[in-house]
N, CA, C and O atoms as a GROMACS GRO file, in nm:
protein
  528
    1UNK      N    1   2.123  -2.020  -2.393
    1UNK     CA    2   2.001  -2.028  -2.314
    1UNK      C    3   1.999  -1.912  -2.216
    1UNK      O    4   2.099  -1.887  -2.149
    2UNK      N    5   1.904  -1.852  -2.206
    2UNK     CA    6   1.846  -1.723  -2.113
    2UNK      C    7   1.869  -1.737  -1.954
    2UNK      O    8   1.775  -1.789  -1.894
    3UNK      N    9   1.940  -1.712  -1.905
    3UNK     CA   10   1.936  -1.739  -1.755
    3UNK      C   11   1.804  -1.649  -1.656
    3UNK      O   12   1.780  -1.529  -1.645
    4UNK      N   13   1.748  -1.756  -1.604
    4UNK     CA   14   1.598  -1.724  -1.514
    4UNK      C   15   1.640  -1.727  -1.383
    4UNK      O   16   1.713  -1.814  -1.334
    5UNK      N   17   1.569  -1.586  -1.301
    5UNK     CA   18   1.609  -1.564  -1.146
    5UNK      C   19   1.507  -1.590  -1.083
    5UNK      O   20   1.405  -1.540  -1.130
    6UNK      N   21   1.495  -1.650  -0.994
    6UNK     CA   22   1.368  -1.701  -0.906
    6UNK      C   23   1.360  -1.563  -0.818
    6UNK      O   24   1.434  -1.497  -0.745
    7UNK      N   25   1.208  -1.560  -0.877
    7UNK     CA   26   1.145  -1.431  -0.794
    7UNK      C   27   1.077  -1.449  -0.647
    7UNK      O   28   0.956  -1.464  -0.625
    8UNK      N   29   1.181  -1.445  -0.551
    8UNK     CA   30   1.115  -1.516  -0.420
    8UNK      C   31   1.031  -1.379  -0.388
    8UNK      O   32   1.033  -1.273  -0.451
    9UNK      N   33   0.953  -1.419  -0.264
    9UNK     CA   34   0.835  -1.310  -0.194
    9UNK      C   35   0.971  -1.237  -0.147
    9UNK      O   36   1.085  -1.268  -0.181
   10UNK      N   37   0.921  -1.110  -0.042
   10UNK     CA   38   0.967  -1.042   0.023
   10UNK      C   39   0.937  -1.123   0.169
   10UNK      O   40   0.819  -1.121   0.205
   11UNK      N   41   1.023  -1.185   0.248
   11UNK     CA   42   1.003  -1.257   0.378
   11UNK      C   43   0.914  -1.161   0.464
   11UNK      O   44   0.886  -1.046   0.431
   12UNK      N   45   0.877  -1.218   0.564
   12UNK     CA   46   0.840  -1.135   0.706
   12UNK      C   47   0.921  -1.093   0.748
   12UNK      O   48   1.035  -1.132   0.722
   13UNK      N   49   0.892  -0.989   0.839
   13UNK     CA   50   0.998  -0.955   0.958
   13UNK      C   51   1.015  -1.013   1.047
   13UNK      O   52   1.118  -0.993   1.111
   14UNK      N   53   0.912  -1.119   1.091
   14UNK     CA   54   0.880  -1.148   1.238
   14UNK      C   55   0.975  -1.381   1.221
   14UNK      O   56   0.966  -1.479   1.295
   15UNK      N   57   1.036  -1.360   1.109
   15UNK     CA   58   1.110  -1.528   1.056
   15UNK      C   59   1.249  -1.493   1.132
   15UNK      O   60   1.308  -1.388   1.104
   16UNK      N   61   1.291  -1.571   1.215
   16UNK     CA   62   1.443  -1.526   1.210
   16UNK      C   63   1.506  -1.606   1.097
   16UNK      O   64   1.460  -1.697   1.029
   17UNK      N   65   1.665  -1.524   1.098
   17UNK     CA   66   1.756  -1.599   1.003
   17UNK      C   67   1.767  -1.755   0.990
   17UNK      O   68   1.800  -1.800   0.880
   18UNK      N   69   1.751  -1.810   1.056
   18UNK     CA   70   1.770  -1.969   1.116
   18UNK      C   71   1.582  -2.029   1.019
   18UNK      O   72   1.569  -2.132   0.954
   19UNK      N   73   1.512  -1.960   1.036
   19UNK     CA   74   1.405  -2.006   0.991
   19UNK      C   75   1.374  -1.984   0.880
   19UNK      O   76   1.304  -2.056   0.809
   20UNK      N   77   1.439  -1.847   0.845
   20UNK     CA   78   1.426  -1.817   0.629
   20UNK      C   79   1.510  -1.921   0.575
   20UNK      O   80   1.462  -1.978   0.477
   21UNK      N   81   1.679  -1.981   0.635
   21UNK     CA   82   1.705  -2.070   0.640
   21UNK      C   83   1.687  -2.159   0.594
   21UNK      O   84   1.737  -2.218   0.499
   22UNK      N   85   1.581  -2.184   0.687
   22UNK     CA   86   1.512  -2.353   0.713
   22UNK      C   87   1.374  -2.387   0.616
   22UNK      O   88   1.305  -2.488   0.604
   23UNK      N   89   1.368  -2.237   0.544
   23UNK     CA   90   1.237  -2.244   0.462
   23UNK      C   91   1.308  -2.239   0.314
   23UNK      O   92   1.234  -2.263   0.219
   24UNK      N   93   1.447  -2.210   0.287
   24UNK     CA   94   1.503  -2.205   0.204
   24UNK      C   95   1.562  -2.350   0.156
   24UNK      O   96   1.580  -2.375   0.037
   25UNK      N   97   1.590  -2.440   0.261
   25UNK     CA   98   1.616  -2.567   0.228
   25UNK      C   99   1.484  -2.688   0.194
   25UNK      O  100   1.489  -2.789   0.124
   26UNK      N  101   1.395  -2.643   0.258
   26UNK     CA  102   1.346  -2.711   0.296
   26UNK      C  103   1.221  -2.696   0.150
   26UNK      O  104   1.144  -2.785   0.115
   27UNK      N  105   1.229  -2.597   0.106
   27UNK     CA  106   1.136  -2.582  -0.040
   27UNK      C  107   1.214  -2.609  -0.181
   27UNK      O  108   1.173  -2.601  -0.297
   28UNK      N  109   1.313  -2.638  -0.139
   28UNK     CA  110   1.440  -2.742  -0.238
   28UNK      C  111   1.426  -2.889  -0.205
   28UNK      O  112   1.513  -2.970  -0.237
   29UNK      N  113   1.296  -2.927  -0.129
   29UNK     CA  114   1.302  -3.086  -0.154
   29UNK      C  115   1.430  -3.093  -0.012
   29UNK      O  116   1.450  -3.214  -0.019
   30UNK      N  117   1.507  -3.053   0.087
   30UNK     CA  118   1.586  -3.112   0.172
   30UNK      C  119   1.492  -3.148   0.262
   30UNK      O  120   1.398  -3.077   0.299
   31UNK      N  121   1.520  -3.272   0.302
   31UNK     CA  122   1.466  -3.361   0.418
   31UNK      C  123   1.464  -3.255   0.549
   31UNK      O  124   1.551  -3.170   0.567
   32UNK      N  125   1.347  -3.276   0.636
   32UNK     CA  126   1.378  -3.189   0.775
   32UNK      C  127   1.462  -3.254   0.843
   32UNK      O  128   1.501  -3.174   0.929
   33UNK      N  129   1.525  -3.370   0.859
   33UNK     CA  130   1.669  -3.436   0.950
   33UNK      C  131   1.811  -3.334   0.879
   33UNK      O  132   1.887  -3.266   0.948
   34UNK      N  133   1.820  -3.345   0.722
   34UNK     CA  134   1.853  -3.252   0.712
   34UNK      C  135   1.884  -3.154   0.739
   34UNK      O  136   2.002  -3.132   0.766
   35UNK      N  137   1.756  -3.021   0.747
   35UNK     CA  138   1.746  -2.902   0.772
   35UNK      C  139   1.793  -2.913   0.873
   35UNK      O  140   1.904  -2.860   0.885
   36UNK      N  141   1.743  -2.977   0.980
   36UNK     CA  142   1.816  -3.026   1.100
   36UNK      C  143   1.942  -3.021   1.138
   36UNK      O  144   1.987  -2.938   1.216
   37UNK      N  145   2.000  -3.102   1.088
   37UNK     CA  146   2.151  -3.109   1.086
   37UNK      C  147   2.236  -2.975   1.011
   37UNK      O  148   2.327  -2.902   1.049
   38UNK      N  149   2.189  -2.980   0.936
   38UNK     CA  150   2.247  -2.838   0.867
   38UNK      C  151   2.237  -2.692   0.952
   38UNK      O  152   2.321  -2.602   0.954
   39UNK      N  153   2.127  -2.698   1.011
   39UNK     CA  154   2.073  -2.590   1.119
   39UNK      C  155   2.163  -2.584   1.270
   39UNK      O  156   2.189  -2.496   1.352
   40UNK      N  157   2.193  -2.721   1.253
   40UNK     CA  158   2.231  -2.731   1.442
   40UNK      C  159   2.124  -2.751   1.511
   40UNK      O  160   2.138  -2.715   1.628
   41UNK      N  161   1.988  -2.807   1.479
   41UNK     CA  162   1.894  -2.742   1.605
   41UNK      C  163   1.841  -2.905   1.588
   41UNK      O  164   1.910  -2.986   1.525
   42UNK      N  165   1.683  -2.950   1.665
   42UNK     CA  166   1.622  -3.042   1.660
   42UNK      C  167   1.560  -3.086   1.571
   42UNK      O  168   1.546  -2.983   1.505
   43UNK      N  169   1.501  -3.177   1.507
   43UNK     CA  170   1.420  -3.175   1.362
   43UNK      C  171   1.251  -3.138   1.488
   43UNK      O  172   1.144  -3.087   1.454
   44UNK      N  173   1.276  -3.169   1.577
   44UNK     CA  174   1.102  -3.089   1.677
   44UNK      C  175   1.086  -2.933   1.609
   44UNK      O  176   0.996  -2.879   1.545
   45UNK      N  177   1.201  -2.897   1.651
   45UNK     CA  178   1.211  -2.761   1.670
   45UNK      C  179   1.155  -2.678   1.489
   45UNK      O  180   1.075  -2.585   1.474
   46UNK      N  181   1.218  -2.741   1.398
   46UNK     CA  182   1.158  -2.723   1.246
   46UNK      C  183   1.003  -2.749   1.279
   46UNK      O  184   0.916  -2.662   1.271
   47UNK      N  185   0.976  -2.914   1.327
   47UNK     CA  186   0.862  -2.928   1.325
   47UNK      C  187   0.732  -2.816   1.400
   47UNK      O  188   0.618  -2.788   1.364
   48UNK      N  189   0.813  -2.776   1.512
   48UNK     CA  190   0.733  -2.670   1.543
   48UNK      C  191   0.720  -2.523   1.474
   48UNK      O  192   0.620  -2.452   1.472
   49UNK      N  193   0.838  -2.499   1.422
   49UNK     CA  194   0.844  -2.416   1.306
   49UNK      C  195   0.750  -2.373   1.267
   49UNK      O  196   0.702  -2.261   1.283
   50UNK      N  197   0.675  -2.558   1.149
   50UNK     CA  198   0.587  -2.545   1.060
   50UNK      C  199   0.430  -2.538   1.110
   50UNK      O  200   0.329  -2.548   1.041
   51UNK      N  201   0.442  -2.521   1.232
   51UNK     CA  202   0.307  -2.541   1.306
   51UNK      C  203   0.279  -2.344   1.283
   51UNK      O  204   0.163  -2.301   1.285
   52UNK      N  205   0.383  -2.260   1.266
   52UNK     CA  206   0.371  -2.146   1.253
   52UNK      C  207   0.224  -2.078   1.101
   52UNK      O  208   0.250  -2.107   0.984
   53UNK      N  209   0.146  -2.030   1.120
   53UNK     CA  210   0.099  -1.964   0.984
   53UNK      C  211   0.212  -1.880   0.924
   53UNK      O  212   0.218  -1.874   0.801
   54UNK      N  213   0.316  -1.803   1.011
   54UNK     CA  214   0.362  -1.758   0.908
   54UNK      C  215   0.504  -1.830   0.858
   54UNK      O  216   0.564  -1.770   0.770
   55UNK      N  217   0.552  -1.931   0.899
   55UNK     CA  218   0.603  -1.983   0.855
   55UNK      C  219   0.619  -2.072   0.730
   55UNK      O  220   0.709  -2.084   0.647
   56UNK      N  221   0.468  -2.146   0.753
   56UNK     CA  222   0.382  -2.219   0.669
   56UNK      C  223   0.389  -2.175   0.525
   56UNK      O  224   0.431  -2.224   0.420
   57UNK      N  225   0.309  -2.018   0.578
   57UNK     CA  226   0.306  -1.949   0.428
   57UNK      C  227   0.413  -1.889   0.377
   57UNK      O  228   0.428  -1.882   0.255
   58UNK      N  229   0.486  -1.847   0.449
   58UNK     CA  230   0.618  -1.821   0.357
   58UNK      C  231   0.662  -1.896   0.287
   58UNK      O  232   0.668  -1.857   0.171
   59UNK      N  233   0.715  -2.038   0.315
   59UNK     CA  234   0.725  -2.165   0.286
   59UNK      C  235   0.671  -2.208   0.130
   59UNK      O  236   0.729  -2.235   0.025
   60UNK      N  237   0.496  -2.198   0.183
   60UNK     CA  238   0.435  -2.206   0.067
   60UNK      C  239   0.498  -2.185  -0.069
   60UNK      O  240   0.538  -2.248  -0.167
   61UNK      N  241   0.481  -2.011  -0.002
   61UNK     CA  242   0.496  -1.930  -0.149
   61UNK      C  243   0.649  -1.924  -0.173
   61UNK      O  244   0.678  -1.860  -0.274
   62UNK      N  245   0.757  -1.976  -0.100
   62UNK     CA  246   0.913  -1.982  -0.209
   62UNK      C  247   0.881  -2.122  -0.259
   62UNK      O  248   0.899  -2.151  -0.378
   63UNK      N  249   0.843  -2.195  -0.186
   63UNK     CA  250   0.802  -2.318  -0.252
   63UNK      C  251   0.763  -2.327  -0.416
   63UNK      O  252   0.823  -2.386  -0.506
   64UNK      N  253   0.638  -2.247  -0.422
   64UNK     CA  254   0.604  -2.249  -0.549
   64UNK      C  255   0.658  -2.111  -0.627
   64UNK      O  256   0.608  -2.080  -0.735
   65UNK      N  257   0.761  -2.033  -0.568
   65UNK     CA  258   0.848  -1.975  -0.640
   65UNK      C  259   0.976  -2.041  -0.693
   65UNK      O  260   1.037  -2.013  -0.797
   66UNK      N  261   1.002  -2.122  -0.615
   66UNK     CA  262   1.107  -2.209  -0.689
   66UNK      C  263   1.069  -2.283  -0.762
   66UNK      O  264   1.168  -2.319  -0.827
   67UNK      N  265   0.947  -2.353  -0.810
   67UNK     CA  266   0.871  -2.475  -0.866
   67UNK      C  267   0.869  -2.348  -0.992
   67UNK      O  268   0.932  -2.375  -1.094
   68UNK      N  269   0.837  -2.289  -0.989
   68UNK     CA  270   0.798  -2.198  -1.148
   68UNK      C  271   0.961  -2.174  -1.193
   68UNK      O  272   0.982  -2.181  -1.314
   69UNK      N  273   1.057  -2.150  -1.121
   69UNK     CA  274   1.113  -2.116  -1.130
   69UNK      C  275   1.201  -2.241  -1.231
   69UNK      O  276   1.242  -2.220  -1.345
   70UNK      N  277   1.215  -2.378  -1.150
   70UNK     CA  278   1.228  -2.461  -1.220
   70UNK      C  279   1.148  -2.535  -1.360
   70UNK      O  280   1.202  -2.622  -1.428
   71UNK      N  281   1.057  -2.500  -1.377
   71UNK     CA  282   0.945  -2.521  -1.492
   71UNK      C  283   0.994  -2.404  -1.560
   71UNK      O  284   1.100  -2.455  -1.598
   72UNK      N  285   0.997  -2.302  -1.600
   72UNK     CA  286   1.101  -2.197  -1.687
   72UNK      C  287   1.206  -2.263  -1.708
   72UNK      O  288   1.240  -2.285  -1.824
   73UNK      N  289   1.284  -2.314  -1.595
   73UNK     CA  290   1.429  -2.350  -1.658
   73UNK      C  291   1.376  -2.470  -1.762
   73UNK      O  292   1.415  -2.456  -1.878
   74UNK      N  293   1.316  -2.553  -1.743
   74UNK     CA  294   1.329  -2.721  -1.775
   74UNK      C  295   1.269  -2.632  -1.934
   74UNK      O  296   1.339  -2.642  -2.035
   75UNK      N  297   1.129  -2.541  -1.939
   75UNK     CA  298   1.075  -2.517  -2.071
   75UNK      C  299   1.230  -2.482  -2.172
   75UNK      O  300   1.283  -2.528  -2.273
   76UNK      N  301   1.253  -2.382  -2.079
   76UNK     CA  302   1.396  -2.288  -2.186
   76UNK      C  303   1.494  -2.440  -2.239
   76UNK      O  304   1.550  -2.422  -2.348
   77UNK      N  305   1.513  -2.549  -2.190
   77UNK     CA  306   1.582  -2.621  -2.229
   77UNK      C  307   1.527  -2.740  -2.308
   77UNK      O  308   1.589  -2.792  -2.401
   78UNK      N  309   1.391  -2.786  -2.260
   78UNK     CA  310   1.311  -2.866  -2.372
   78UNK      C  311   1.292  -2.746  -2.571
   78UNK      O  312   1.288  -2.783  -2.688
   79UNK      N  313   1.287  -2.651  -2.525
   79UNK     CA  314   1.309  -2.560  -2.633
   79UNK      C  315   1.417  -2.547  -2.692
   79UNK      O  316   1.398  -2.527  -2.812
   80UNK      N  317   1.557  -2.550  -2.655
   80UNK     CA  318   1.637  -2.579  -2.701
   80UNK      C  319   1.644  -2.692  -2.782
   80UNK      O  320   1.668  -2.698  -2.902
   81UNK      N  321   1.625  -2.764  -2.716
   81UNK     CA  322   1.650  -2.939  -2.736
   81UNK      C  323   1.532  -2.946  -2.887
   81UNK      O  324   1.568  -2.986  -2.998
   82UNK      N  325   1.451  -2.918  -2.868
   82UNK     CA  326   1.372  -2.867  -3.016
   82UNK      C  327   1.417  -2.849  -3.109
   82UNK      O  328   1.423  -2.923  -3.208
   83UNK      N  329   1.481  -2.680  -3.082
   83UNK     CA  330   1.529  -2.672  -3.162
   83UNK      C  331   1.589  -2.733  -3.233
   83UNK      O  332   1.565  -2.740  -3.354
   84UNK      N  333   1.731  -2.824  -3.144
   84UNK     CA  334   1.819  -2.884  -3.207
   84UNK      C  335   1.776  -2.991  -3.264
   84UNK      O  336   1.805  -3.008  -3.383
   85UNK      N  337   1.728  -3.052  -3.220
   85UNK     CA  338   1.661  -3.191  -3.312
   85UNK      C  339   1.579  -3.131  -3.453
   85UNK      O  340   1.586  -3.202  -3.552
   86UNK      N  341   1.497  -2.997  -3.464
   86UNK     CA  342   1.460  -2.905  -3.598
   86UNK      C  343   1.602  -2.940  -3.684
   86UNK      O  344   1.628  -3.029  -3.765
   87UNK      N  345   1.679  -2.830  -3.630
   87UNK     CA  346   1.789  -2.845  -3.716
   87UNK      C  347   1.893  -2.956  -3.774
   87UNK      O  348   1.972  -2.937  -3.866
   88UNK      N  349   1.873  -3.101  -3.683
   88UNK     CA  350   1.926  -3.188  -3.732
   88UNK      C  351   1.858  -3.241  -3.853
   88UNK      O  352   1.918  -3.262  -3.959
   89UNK      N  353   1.676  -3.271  -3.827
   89UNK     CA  354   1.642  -3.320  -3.883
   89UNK      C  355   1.626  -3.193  -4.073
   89UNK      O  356   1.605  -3.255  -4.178
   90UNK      N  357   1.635  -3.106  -4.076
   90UNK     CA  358   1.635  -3.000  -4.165
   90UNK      C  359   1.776  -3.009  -4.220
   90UNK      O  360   1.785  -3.025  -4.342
   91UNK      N  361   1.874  -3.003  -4.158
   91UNK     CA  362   1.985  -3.036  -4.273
   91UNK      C  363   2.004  -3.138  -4.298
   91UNK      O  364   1.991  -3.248  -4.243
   92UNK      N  365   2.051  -3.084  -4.424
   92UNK     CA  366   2.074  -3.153  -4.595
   92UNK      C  367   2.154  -3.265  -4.546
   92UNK      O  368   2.123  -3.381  -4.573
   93UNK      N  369   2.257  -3.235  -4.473
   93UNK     CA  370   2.390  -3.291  -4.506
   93UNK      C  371   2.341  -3.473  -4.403
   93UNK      O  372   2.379  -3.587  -4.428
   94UNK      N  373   2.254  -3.425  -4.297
   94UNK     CA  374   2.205  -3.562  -4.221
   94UNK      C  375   2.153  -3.632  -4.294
   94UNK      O  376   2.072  -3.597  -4.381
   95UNK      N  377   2.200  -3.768  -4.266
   95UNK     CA  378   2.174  -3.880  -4.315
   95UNK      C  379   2.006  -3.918  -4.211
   95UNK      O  380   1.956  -3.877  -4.106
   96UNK      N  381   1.975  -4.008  -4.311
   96UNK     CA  382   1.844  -4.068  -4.303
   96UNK      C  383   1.863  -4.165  -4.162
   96UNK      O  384   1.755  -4.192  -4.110
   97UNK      N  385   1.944  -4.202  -4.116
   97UNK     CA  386   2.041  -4.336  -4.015
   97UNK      C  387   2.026  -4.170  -3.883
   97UNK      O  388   1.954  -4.178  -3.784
   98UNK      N  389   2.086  -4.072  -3.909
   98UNK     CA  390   2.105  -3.961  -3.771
   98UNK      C  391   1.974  -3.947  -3.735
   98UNK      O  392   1.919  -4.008  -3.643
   99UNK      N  393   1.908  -3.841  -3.834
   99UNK     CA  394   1.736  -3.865  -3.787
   99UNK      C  395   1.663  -3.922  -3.761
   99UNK      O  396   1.564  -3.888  -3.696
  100UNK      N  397   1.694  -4.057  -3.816
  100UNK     CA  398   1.564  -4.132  -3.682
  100UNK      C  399   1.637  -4.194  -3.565
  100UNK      O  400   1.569  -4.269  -3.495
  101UNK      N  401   1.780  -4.171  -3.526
  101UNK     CA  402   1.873  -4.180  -3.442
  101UNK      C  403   1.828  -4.080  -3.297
  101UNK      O  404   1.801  -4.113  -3.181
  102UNK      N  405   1.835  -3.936  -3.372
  102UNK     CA  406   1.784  -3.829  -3.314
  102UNK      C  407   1.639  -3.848  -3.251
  102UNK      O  408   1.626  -3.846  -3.129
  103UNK      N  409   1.529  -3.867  -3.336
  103UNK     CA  410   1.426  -3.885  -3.294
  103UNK      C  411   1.397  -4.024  -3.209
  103UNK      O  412   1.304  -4.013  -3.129
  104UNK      N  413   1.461  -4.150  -3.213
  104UNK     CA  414   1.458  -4.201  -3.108
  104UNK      C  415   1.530  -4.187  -2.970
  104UNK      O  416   1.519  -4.252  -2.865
  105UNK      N  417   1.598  -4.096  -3.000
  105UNK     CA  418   1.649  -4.030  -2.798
  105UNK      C  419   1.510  -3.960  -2.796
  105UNK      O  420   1.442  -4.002  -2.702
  106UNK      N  421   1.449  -3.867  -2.871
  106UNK     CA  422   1.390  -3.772  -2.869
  106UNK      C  423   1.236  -3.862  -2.748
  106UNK      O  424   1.185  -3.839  -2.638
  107UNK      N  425   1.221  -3.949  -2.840
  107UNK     CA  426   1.081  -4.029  -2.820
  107UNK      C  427   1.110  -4.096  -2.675
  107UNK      O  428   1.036  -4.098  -2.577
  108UNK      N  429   1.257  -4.158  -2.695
  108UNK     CA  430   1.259  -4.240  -2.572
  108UNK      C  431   1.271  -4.183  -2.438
  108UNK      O  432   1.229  -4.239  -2.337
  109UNK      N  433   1.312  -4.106  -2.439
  109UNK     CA  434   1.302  -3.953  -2.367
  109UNK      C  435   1.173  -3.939  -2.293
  109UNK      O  436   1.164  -3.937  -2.171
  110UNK      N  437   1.031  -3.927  -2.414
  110UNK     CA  438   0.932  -3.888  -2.326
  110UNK      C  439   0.890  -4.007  -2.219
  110UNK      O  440   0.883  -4.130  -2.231
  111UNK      N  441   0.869  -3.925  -2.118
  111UNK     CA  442   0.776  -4.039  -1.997
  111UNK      C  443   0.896  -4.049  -1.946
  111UNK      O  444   0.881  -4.068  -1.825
  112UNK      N  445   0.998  -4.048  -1.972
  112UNK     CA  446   1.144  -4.091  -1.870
  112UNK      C  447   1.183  -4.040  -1.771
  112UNK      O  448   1.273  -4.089  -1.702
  113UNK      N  449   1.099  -3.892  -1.735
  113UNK     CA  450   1.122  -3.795  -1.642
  113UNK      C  451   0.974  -3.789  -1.551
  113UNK      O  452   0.950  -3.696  -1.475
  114UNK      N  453   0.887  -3.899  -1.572
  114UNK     CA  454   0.764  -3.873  -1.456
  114UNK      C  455   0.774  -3.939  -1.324
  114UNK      O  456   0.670  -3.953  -1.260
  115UNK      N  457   0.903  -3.987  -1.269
  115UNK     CA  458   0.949  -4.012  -1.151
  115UNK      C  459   1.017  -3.903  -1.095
  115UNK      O  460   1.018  -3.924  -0.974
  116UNK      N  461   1.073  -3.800  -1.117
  116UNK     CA  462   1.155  -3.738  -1.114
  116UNK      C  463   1.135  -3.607  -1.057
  116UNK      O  464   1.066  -3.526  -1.118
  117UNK      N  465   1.184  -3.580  -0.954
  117UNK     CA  466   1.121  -3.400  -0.932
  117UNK      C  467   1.167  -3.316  -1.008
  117UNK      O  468   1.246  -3.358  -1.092
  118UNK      N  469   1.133  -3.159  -1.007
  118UNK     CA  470   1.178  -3.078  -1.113
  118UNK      C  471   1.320  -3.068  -1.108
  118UNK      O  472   1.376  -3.049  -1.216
  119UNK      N  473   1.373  -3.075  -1.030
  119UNK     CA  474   1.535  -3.036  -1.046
  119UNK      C  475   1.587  -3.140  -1.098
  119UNK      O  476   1.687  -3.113  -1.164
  120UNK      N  477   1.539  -3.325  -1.093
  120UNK     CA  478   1.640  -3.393  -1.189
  120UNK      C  479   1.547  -3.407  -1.300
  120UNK      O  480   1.585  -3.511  -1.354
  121UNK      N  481   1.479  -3.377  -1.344
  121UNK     CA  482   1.428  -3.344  -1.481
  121UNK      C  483   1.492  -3.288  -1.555
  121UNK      O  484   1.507  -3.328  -1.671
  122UNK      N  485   1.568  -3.135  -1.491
  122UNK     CA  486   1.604  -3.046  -1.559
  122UNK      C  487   1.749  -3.114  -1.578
  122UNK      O  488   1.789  -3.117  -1.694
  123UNK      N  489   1.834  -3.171  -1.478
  123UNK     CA  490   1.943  -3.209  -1.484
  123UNK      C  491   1.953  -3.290  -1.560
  123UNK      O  492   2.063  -3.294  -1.614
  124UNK      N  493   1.826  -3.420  -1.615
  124UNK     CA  494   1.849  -3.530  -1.708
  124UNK      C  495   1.816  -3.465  -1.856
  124UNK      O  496   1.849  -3.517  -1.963
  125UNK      N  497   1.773  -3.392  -1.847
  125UNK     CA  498   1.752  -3.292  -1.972
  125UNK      C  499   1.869  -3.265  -2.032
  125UNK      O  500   1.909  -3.312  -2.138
  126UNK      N  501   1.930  -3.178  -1.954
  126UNK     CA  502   2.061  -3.059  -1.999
  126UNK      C  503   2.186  -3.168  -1.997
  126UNK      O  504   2.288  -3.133  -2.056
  127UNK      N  505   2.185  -3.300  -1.932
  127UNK     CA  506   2.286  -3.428  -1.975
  127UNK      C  507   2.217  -3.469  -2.130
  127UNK      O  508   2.298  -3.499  -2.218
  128UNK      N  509   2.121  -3.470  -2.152
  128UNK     CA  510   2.123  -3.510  -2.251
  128UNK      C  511   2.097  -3.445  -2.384
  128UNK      O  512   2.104  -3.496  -2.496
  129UNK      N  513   2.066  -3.328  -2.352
  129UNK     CA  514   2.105  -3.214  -2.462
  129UNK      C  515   2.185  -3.167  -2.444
  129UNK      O  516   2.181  -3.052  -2.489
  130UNK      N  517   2.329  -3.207  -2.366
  130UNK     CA  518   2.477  -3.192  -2.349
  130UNK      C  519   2.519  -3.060  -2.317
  130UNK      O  520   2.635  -3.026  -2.339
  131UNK      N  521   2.388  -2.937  -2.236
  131UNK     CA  522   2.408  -2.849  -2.186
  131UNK      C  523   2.510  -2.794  -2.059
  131UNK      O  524   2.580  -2.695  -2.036
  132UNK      N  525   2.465  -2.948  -1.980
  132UNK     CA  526   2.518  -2.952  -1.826
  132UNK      C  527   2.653  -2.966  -1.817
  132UNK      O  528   2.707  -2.970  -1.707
   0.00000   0.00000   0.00000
């Protein structure tokens, strides 16, 4: 499988370190008590953070640079997982008992991941196409 690099923006100048930080955890789904704690600082102090426009938008946009970023990964591995179920069900040598074996993980599978944010999607994926 192809390894994908998340293409973040180019930050501001005007974010300190503590706040690219705090925009880096915090667009991974970490709780602001979290960020918080991890930071050393107040969860106010984040909160005032986000009262920033340019904070906001920075935010935004790694936000939905990591979200694509994870939707590439999860595609590259539902493609795999394709594949492999192609090739089970195409050779000779599988029994009639593997393939519809195969195709019921396959089926039971769908809908099993619409609770789930993108990162354990991808993780219940690659457990079960025995990537991870």
């Amino acid at each position: 499988m192809q390894e994908h690099e998340i293409d973040l923006p180019e930050p501001p100048i005007n974010l300190s370190p503590k706040q690219l930080k705090a925009i880096a955890l915090l667009s991974t789904g970490t709780s602001l008590g979290n960020v918080a704690k991890e930071l050393e600082v107040d969860p106010a102090t984040i909160n005032r953070w986000g009262h920033s426009f340019v904070f906001k938008t920075y935010l935004r946009k790694v936000s939905s640079a990591n979200l694509r970023y994870q939707l590439t990964r999860i595609h590259a591995v539902v493609e795999l997982g394709v594949g492999r179920l192609l090739d089970i069900m195409k050779d000779p040598d599988t029994t009639t008992s593997e393939v519809l074996k195969a195709l019921k993980l396959a089926l039971d599978s769908v809908g099993k991941f619409e609770d789930l944010d993108n990162a354990d999607r991808l993780e219940e994926i690659e457990k079960i196409l025995g990537t991870k």
